[in-house]
TIGUZA-699620 format. One record per residue: residue number from 1; residue in three letters; z, y, x of N, C-alpha, C in turn. Coordinates in pm, 1 decimal. Layout:
N
ATOM | NUM | ALA | Z | Y | X | Z | Y | X | Z | Y | X
...
This chain:
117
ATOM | 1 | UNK | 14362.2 | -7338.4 | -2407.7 | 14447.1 | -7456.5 | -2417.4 | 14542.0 | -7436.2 | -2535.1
ATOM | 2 | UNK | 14551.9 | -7529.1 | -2644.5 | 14627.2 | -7565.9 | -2731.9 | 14815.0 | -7537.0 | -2673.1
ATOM | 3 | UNK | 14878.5 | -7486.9 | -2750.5 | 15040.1 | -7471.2 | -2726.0 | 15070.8 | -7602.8 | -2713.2
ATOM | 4 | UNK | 15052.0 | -7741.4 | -2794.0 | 15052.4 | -7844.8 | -2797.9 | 15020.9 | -7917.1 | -2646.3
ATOM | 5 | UNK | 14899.4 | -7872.4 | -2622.1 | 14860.9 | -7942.2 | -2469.0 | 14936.5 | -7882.6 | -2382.6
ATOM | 6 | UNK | 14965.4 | -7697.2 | -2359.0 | 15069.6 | -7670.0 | -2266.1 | 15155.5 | -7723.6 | -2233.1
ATOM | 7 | UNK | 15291.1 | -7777.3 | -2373.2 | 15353.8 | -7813.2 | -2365.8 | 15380.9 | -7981.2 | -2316.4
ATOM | 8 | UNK | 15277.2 | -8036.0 | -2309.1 | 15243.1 | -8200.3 | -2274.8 | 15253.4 | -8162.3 | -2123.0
ATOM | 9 | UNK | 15142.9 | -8059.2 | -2102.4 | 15123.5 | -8036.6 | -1884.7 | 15198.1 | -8063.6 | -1852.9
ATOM | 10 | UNK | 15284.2 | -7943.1 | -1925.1 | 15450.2 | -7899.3 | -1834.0 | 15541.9 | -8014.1 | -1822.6
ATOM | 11 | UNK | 15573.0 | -8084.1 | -1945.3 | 15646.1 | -8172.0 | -1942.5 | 15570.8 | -8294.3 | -1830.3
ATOM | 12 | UNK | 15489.0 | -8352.2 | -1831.4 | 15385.5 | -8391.5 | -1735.4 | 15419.1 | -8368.7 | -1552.8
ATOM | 13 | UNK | 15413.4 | -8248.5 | -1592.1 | 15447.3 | -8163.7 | -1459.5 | 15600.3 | -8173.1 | -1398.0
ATOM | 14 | UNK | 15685.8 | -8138.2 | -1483.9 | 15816.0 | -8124.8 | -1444.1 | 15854.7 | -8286.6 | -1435.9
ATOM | 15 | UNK | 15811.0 | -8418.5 | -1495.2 | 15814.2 | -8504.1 | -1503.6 | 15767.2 | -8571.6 | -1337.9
ATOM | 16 | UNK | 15623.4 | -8524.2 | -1329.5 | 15574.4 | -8594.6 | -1188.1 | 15634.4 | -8553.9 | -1081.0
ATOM | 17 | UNK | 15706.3 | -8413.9 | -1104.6 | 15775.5 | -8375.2 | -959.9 | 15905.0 | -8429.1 | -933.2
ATOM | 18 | UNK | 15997.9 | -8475.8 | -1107.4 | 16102.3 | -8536.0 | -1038.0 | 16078.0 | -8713.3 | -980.5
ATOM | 19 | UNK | 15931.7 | -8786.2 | -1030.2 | 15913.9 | -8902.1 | -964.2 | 15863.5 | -8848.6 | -807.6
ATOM | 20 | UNK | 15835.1 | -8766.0 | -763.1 | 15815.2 | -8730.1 | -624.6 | 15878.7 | -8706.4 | -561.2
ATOM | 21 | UNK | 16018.4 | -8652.5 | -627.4 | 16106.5 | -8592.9 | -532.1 | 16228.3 | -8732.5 | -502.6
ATOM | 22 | UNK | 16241.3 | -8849.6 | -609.2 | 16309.4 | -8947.5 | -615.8 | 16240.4 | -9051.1 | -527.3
ATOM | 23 | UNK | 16109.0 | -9074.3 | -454.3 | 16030.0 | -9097.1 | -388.1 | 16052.7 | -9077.0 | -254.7
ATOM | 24 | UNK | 16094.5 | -8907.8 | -244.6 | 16069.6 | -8936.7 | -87.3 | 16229.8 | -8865.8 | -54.2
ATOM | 25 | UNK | 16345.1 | -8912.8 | -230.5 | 16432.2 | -8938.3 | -141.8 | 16518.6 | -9040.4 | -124.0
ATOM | 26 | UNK | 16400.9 | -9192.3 | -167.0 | 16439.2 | -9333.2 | -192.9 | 16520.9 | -9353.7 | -38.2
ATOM | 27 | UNK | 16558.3 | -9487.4 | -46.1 | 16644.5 | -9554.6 | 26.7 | 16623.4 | -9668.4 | 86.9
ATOM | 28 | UNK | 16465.5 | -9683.2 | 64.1 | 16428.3 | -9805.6 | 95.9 | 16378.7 | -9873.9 | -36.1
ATOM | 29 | UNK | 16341.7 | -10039.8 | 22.0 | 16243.8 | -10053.5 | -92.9 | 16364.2 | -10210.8 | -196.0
ATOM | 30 | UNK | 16316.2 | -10196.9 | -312.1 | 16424.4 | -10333.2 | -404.9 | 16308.5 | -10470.2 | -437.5
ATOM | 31 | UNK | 16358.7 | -10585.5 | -363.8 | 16191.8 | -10640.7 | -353.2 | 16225.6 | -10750.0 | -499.4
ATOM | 32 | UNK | 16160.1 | -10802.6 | -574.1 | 16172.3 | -10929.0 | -638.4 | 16109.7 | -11048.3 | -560.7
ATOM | 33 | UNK | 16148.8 | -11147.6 | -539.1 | 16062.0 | -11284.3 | -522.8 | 15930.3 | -11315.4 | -591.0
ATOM | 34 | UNK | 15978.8 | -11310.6 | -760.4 | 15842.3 | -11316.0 | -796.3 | 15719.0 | -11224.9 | -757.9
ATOM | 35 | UNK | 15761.9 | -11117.2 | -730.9 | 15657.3 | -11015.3 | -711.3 | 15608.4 | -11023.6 | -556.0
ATOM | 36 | UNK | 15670.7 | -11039.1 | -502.3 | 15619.3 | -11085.6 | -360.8 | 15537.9 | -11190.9 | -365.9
ATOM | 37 | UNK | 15535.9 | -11313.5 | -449.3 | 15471.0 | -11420.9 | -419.8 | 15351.0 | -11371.0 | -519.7
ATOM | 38 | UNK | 15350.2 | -11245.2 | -606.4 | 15256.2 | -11284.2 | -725.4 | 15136.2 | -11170.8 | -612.2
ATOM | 39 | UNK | 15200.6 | -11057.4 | -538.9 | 15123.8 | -10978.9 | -487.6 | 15062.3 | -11064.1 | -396.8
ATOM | 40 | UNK | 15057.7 | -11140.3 | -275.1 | 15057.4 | -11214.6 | -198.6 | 14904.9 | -11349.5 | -232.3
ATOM | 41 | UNK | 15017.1 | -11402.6 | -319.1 | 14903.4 | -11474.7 | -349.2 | 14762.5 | -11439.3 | -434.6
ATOM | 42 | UNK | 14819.8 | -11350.9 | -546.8 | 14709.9 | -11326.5 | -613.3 | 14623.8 | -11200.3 | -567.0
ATOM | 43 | UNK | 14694.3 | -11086.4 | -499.4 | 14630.3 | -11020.6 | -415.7 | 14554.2 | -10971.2 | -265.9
ATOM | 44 | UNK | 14637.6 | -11065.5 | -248.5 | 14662.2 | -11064.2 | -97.3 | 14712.5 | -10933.9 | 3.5
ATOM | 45 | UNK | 14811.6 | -10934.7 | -81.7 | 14901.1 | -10734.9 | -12.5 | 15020.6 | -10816.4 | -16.5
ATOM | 46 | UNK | 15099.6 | -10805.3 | 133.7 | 15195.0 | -10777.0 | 177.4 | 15263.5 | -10691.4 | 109.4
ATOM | 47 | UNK | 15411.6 | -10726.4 | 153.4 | 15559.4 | -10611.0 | 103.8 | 15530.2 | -10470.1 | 218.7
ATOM | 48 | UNK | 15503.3 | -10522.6 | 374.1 | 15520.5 | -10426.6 | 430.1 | 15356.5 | -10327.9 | 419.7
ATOM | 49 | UNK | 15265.8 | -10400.9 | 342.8 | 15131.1 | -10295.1 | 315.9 | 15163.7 | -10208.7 | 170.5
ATOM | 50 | UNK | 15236.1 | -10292.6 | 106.8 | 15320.6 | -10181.6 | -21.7 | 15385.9 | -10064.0 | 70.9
ATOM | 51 | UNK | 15505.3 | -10050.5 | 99.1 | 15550.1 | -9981.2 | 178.3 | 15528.7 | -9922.4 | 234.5
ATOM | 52 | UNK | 15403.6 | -9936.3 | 309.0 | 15324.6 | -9855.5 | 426.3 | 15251.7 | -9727.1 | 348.8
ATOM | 53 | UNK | 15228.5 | -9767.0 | 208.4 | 15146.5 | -9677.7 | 142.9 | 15263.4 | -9552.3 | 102.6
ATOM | 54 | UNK | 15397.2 | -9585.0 | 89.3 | 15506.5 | -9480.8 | 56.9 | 15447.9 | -9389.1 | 150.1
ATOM | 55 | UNK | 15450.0 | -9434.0 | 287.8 | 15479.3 | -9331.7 | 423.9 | 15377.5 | -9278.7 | 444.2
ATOM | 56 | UNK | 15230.8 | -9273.9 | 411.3 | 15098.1 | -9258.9 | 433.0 | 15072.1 | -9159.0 | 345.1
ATOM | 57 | UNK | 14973.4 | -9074.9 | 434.4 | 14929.4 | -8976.7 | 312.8 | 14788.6 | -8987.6 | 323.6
ATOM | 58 | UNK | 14694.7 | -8942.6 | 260.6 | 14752.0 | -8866.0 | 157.7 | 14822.5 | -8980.9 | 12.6
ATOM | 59 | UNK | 14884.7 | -8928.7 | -64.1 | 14988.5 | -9024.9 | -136.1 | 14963.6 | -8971.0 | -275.5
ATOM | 60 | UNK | 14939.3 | -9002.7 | -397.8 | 14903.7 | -8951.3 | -531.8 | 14945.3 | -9073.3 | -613.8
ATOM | 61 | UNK | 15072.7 | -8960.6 | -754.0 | 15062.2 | -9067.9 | -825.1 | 15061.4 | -9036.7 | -978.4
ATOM | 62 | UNK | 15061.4 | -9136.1 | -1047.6 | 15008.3 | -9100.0 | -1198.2 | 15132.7 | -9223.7 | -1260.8
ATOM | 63 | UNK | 15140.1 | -9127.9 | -1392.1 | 15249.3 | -9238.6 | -1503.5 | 15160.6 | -9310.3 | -1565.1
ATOM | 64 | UNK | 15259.8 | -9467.3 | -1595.2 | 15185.4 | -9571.7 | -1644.7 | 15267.1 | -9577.3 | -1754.7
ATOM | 65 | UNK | 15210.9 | -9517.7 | -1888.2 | 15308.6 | -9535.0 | -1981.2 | 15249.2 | -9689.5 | -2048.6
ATOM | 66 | UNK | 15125.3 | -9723.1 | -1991.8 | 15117.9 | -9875.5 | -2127.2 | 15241.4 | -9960.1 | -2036.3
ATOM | 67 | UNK | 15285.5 | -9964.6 | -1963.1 | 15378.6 | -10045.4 | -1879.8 | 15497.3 | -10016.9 | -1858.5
ATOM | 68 | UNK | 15527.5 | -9890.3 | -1984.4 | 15669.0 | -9814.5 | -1967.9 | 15765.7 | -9828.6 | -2053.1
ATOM | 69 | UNK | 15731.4 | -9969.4 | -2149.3 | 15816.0 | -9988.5 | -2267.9 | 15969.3 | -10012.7 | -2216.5
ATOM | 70 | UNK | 16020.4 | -10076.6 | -2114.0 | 16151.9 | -10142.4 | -2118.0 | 16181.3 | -10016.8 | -1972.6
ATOM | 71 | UNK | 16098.7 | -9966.8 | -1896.0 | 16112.4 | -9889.8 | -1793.4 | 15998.1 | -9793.6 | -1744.8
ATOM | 72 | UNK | 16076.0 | -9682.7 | -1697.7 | 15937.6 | -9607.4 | -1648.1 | 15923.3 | -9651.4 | -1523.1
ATOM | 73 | UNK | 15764.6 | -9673.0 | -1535.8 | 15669.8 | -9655.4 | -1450.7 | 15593.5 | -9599.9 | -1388.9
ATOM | 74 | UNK | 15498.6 | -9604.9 | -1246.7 | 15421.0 | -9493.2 | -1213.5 | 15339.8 | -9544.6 | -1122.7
ATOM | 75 | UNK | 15241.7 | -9504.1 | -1084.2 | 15151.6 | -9627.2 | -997.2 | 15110.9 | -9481.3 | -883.3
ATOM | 76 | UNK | 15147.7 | -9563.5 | -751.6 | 15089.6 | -9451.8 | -620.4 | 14964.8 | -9495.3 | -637.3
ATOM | 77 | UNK | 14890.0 | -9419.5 | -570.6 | 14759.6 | -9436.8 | -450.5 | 14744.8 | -9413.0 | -328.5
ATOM | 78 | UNK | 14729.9 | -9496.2 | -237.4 | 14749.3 | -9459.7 | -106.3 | 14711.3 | -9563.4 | -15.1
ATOM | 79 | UNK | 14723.3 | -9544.5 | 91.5 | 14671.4 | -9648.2 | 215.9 | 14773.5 | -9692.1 | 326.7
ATOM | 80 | UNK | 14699.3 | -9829.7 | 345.7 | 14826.6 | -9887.1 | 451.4 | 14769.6 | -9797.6 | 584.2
ATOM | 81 | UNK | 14872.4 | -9890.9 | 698.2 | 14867.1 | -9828.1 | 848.8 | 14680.8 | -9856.6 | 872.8
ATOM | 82 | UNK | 14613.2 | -9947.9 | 856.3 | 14528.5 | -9989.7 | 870.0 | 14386.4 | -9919.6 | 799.5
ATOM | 83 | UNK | 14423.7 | -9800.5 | 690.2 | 14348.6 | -9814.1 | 569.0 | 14316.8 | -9838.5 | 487.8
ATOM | 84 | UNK | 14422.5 | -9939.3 | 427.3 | 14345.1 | -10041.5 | 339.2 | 14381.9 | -9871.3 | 202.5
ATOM | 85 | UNK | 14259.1 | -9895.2 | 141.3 | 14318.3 | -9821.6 | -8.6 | 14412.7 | -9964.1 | -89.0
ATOM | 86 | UNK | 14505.9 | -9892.6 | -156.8 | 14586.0 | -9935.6 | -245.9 | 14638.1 | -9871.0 | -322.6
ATOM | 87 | UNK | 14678.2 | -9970.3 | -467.4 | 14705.5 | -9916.1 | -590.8 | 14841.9 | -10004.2 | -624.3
ATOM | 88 | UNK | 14960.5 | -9920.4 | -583.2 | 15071.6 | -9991.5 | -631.6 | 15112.4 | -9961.6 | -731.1
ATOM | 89 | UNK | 15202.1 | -10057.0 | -817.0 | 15294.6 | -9980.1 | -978.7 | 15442.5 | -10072.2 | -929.0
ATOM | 90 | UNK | 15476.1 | -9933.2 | -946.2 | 15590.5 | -9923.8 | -914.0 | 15709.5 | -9856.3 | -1029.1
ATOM | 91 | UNK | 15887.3 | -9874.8 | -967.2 | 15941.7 | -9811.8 | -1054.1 | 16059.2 | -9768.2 | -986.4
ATOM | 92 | UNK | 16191.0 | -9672.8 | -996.6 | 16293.2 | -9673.5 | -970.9 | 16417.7 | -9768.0 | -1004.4
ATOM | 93 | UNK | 16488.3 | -9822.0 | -885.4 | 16609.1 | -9893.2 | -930.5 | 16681.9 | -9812.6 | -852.5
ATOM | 94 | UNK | 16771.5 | -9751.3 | -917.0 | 16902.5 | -9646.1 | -822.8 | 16772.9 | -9551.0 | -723.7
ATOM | 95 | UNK | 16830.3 | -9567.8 | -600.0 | 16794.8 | -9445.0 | -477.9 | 16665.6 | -9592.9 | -427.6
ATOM | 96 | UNK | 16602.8 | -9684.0 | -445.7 | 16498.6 | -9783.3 | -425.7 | 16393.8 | -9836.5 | -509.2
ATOM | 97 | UNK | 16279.8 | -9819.5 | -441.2 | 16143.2 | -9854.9 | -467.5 | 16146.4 | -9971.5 | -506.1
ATOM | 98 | UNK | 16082.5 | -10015.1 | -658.3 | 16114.9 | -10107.3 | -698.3 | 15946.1 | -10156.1 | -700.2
ATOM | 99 | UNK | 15901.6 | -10286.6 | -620.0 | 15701.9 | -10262.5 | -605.2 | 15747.2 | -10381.2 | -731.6
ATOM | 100 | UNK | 15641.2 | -10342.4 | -839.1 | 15594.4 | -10448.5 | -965.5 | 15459.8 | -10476.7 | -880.7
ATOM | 101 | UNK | 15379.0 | -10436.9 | -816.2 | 15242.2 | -10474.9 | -823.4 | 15190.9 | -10430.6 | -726.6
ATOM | 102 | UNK | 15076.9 | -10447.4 | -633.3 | 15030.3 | -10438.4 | -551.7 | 14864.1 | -10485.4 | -524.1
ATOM | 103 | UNK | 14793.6 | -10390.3 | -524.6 | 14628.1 | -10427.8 | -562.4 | 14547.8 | -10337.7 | -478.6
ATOM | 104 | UNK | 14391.1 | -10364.7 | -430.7 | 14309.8 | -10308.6 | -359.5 | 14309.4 | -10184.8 | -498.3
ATOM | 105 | UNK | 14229.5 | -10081.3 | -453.1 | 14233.9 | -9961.6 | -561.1 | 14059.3 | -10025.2 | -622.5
ATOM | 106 | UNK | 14026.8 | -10006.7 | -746.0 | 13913.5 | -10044.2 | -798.9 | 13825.3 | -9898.6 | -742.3
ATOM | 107 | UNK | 13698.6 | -9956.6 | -794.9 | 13594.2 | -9845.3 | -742.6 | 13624.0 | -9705.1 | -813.1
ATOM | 108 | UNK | 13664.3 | -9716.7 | -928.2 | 13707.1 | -9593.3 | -948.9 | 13817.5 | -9499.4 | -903.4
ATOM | 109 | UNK | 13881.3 | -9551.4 | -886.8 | 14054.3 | -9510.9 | -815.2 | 14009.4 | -9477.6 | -729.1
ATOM | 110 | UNK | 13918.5 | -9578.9 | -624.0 | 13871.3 | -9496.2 | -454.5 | 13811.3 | -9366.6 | -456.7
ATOM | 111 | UNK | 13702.1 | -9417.4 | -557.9 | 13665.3 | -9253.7 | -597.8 | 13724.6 | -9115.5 | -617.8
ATOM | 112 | UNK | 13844.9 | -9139.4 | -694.3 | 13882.4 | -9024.1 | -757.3 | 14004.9 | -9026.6 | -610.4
ATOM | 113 | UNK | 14038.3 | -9143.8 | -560.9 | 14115.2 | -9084.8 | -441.0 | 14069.6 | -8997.9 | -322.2
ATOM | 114 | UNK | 13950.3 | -9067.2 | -302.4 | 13850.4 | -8976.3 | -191.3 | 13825.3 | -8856.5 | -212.8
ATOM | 115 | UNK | 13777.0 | -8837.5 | -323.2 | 13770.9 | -8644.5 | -365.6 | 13896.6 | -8570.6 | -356.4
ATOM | 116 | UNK | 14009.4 | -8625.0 | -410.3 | 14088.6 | -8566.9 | -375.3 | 14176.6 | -8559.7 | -201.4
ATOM | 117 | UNK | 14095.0 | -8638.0 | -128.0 | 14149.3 | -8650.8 | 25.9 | 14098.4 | -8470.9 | 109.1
């Protein structure tokens, strides 16, 4: 491995653990209107099937930097009470889960979620 790539991991690394640790020591969730009606209608995911995926494990998440210009971002993977797989993008506001988005996980996401279950 390149000094160059080390140095990307780590930062990578030390990066994903402080969105994990701000995660599970949120405060609850910060909802928008629009985003409720855009998940809802255009997806058909509930606020409380967003949410459900916080508390559910197994729980994996990855940075969304094309979506990180004005804020960082990070998208879970995870499942409601029910199972459903889901792919939220999400962000921090203060000590609360801020849901931008809410979507079934595509065939690939299930994939790479299942191997890692």
């Amino acid at each position: 491995m390149a000094l160059d790539d080390f140095h990307n991991v780590c930062y990578l690394t030390i990066q994903m653990s402080e969105w994990i640790k701000a995660v599970s020591e949120s405060e609850g969730f910060d909802w928008d209107k629009g985003n409720i009606v855009k998940n809802a209608v255009t997806h058909q995911i509930s606020c409380e099937e967003s949410e459900q995926v916080f508390a559910n494990r197994p729980l994996f998440f990855l940075d969304d930097p094309d979506h990180s210009q004005k804020e960082l971002r990070m998208k879970a993977f995870g499942q409601t009470d029910e199972g459903k797989l889901l792919t939220v993008s999400f962000t921090m506001r203060g000590k609360k889960i801020r849901v931008i988005s809410a979507r079934d996980m595509n065939r690939r996401e299930r994939n790479v979620y299942e191997a890692q279950r």
